[in-house]
C-alpha positions in Angstrom: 0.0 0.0 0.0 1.3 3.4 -0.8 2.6 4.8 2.4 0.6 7.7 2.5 -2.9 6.3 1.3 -5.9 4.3 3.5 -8.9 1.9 2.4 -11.4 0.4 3.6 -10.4 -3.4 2.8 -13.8 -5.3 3.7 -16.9 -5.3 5.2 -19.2 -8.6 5.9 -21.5 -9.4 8.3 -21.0 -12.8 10.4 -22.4 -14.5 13.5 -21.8 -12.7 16.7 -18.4 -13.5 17.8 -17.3 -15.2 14.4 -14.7 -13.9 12.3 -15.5 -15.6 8.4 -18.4 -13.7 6.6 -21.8 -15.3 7.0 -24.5 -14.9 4.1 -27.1 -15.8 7.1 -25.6 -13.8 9.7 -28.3 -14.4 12.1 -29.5 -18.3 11.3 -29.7 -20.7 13.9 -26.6 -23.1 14.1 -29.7 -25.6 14.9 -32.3 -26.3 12.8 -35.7 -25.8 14.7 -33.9 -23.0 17.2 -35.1 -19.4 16.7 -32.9 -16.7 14.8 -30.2 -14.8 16.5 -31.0 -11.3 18.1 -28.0 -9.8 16.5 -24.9 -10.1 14.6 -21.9 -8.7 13.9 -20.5 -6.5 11.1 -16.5 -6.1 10.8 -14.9 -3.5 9.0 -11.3 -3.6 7.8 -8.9 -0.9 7.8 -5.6 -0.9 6.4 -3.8 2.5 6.0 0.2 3.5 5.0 2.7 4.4 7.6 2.5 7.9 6.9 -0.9 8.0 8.0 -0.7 7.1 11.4 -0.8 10.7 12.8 -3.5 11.1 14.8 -5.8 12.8 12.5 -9.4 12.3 12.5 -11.4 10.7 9.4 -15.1 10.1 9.2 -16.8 6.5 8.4 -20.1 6.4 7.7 -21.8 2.9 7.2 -25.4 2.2 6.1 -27.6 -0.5 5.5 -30.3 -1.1 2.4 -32.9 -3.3 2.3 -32.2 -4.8 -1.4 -35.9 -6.7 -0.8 -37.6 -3.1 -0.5 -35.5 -0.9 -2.0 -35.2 1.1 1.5 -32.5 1.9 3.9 -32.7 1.0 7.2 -31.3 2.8 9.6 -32.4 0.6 12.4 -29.0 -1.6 11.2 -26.5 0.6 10.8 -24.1 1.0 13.6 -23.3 3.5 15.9 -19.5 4.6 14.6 -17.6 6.6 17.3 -15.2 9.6 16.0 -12.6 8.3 14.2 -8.6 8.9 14.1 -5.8 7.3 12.1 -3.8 6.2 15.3 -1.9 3.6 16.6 -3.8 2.1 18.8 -6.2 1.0 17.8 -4.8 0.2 14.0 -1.9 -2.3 14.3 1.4 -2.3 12.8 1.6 -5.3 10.5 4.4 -4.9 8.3 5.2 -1.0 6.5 1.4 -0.9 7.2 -1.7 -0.2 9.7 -4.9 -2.6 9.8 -7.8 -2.0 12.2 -10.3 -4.6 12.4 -13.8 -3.3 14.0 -16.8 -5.3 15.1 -20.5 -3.6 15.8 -23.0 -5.6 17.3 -26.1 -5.1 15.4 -29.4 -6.3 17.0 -32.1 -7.3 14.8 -35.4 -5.8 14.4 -38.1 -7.8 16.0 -40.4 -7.6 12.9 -39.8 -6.2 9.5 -36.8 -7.5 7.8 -37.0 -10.8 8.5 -36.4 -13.2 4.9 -35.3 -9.7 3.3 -32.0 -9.6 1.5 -29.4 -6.4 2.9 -25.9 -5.2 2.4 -23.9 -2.3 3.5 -22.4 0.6 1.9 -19.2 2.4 4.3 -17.2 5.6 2.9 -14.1 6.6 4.6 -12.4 10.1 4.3 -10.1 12.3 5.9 -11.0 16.3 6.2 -9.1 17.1 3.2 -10.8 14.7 1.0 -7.3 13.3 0.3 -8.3 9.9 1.8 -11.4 8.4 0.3 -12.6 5.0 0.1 -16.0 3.3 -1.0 -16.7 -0.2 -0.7 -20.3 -2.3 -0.4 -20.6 -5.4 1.6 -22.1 -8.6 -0.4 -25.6 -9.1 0.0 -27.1 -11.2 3.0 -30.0 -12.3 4.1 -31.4 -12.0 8.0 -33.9 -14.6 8.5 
């Protein structure tokens, strides 16, 4: 990664505590048990050496219903202000990776059997950092 650019890497949704995306992030590892409550969504970071300097950059993540055609802001999480700092990123190499995980309860009614995904959007104040990337679809069930 060029040392002084940052990207959002990936963004999945998986079973609370899990760390390989989930397509079902809320099915029952049993059959005949009820759904999970919630789930988790992880967000990648990796960022260049040179960006580690304590500045502050906005993420913003939202959620669409693909089923309806609607957002729904009842699953997007609740991101805290943001800087590019060490902690929390991690040195791994010439490079910086933060890996985040929201909980993210599900609706009691409403989006059950409806197909979602997520769109996040990184950027520093100076627009010189910008990233874009959509999660693959899932479905809550």
């Amino acid at each position: 990664m060029n040392s002084q650019d940052a990207r959002i890497a990936r963004i999945y949704t998986t079973q609370t505590g899990n760390k390989v995306s989930d397509p079902t992030p809320n099915a029952p590892d049993v059959a005949g048990k009820p759904p999970a409550t919630a789930y988790d969504l992880v967000v990648e970071i990796e960022a260049g050496n040179n960006v580690i300097d304590n500045a502050p950059y906005t993420l913003l993540i939202t959620s669409l219903d693909d089923t309806t055609g609607t957002a729904v802001t009842a699953l997007d999480p609740a991101v805290p202000a943001q800087k590019f700092s060490s902690p929390p990123f991690t040195n791994v190499g010439l490079d910086f990776v933060l890996v985040r995980a929201f909980s993210i309860p599900v609706p009691a009614a409403g989006v059950q059997n409806h197909l979602f995904h997520y769109n996040a959007v990184m950027y520093n104040s100076n627009f010189q950092i910008v990233s874009v990337l959509t999660s693959e679809q899932f479905l809550l069930v």
